[in-house]
N, C-alpha and C positions, 0 to 999 in steps of 0.2 A: 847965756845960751850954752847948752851943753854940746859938748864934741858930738857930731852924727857916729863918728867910730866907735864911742865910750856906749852912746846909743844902740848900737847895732850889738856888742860884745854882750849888752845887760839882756839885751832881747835875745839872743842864742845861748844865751845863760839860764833864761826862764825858759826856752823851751826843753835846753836838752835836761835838767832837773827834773821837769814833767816828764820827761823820756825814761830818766834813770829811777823815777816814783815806780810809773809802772814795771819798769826792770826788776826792780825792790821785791814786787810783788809777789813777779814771776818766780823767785827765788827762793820763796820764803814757803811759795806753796812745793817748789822742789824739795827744797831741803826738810819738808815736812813728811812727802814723800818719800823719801830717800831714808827718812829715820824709821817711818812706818814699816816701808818695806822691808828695809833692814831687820828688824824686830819680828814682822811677822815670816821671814825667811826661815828668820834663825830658830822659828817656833818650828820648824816641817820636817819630819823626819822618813824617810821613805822605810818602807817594809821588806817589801819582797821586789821592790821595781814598779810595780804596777798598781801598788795604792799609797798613798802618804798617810800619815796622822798628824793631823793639826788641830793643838789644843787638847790632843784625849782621845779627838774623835778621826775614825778612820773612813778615805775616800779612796773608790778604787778611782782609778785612770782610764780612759780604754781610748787612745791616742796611740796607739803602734809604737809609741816611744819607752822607750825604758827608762825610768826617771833616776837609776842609778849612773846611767851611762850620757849625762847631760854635757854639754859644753858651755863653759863659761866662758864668756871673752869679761875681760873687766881690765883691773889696773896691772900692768907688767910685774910691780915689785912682788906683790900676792904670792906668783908662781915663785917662788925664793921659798916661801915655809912648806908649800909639799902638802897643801890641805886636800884630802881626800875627797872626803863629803862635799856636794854639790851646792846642800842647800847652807851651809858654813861658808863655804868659797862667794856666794851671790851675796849671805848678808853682809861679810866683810866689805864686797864689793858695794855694797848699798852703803854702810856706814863711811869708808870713805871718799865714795862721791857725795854724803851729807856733808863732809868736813869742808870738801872743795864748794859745796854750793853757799858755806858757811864764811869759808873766806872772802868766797865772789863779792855775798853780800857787804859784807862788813865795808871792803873793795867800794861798792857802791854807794851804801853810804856815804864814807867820808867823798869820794869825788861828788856825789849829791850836794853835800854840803857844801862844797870850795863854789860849786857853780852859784851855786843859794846867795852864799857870801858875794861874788863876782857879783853877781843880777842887783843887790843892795850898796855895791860899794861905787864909790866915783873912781877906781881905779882895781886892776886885776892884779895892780903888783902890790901885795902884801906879804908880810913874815905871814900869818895866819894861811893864806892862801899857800905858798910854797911849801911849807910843812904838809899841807893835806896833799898837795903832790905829791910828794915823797913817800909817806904813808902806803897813800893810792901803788904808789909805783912799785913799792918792795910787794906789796901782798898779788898785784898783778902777778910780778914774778914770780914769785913763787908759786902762783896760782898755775902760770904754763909750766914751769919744768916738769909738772903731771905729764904732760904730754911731750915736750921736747924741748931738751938743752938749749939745741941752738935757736928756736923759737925766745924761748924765757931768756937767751943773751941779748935778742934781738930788742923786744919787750922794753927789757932794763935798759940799756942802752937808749933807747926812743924815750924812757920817762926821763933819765939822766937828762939827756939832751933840754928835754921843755923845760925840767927844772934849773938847768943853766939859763937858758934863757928868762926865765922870770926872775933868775937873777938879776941878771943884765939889765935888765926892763924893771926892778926895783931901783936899780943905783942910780939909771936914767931918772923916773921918777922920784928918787930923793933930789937927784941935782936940778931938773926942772922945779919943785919946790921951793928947793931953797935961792934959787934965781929970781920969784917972786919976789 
């Protein structure tokens, strides 16, 4: 008869996998977007303010705005090279949030994977499995210091931690083995 724990751990294994499928998803259509828009950004040149040209072909505006005098919010590092142009400054900003939606995924992936493995295996302490934490863990990090240091210490820190503990929970599991 199998453990009800080992039970439970395979079945929230299979569900959050199906969580991180559709996650996968969601990202993939981001980072699709994120490339597109980027590309067709960087196609758009303004004129005078109040018409663009994209692709060749010229469109006036008539939105009270001045498309010379736009505001970007995007990634902090950006403002450091002094990029003028508006519609340069958005595609960069588009290219990379593609990069980050790029890591996300990858991110997603392999934890997809570890759970996949967990939900097949009779045990979550595996070398296989604690390598795709780790993995998981560094590209998280790196994924927040985009947004904040002490976030991405926090982060790392919290993956460090689980992957101590699957340590721990392997050598546990090699010693209950070999007590068999």
């Amino acid at each position: 008869m199998e453990n009800s724990k080992i039970a439970n751990i395979k079945k929230v294994s299979g569900i959050t996998a199906k969580v991180l499928n559709v996650i996968k998803v969601v990202l993939i259509v981001g980072l699709v977007m994120c490339i597109v828009g980027g590309i067709s950004v960087m196609c758009i040149r303004s004129k005078d303010g109040n018409s663009i040209e994209i692709f060749g072909k010229t469109v006036t505006v008539h939105s009270g705005v001045e498309l010379g005098n736009m505001q970007i919010e995007g990634f902090g590092f950006l403002e450091a090279f002094d990029i003028e142009d508006p519609f340069v400054k958005a595609g960069l900003n588009c290219f990379c949030a593609a990069v980050l939606c790029a890591l996300a995924l990858v991110a997603v992936i392999i934890i997809r994977s570890a759970f996949t493995e967990i939900e097949k295996s009779d045990t979550p302490f595996k070398a296989e499995i604690m390598q795709k934490i780790k993995i998981a863990g560094i590209l998280v990090t790196i994924i927040t210091l985009a947004d904040s240091v002490g976030t991405a210490a926090i982060v790392g820190l919290t993956f460090w931690c689980v992957y101590c503990i699957f340590d721990y929970g392997m050598e546990l599991q090699k010693s209950a083995d070999e007590t068999l």
